[in-house]
N, C-alpha and C positions, 0 to 999 in steps of 0.2 A: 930639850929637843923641840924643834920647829917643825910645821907641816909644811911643803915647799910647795909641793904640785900635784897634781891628777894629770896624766899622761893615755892620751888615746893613742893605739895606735891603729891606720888606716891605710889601706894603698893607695889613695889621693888626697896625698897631704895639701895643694892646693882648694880642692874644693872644700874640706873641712874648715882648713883657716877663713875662710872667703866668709863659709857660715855664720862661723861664730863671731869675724871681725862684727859681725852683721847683727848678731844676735847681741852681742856684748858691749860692742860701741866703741873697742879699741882696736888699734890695729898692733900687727902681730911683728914680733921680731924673729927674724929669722938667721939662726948663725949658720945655718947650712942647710941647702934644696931640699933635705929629709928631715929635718926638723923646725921648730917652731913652736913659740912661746909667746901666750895672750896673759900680761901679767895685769891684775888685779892687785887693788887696795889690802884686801884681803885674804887674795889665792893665784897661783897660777894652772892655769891651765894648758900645759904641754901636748901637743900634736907630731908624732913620728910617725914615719914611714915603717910599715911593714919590713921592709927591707933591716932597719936596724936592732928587730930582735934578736939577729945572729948574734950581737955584739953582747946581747944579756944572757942568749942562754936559744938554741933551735929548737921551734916548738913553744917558747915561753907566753905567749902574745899571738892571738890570731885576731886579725884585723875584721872590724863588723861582725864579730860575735860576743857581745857583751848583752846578758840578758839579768843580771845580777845588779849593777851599780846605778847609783841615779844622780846627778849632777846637778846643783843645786847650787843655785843665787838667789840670793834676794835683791829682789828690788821695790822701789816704792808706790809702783801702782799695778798689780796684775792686770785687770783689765787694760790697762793702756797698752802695757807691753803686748797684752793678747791682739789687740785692734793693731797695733805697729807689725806684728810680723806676721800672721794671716798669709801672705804675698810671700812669705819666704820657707813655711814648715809645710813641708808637704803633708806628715803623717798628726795628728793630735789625739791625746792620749784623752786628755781630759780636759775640756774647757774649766773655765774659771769655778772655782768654790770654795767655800770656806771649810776647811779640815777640822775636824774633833779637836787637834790640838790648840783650835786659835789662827791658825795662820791660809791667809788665802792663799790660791795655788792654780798653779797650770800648766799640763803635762805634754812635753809633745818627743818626738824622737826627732835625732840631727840624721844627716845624710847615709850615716854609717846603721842607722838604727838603735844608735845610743840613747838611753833617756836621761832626756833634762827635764828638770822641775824649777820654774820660777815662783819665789811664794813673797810673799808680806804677811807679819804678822797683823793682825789685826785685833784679835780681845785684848783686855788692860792684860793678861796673864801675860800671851805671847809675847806682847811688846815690851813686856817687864821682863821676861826672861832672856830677853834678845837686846835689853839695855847698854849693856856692856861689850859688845860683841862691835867688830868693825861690820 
């Protein structure tokens, strides 16, 4: 079994894409006006319209209430990322620190109120443990 994707769903699936094209650095493919896919090296990350939780089940998915999941990349310089989007997160959770586990980190919410956490390992532990991993 393979992990394929994290799927938000939103009622403006343009602005979200917009975000994350923004946040992420790719741009998004889109097979149809309610859907949308920012695929990564290592993840994707799927964006639907509220409109197509009919299709999985009414009721299943309500859009901008996710208070539970945290959305997490790495990448190789927290602070840089932190200094590059400034201009783009309206809300931040946590500026830049170094976590107990080793890994720097920075927490902010996307448009819908979802939280992402961008980290880098940092102690010889974290980055040993995170050796193998895309």
């Amino acid at each position: 079994m393979n992990f394929a994707s994290v799927r938000i769903i939103t009622d403006d699936v343009d602005r979200l894409v917009a975000f994350y094209e923004n946040v992420l650095g790719v741009t998004a493919e889109r097979p149809a006006p309610v859907f949308a896919e920012l695929v990564l090296p290592s993840c994707t990350l799927a964006i639907g319209h509220s409109q197509t939780v009919q299709l999985f089940g009414a009721g299943s998915a309500e859009a901008a209430n996710n208070r539970t999941v945290i959305l997490e990349f790495r990448v190789h310089d927290v602070d840089a990322e932190y200094e590059r989007l400034k201009p783009l997160v309206g809300e931040w959770v946590k500026e830049p620190a170094t976590m107990p586990w080793g890994n720097r980190a920075v927490l902010f919410r996307d448009p819908d109120g979802n939280l992402v956490n961008l980290f880098a390992p940092v102690t010889e532990e974290a980055i040993k443990r995170f050796g193998g991993r895309r």
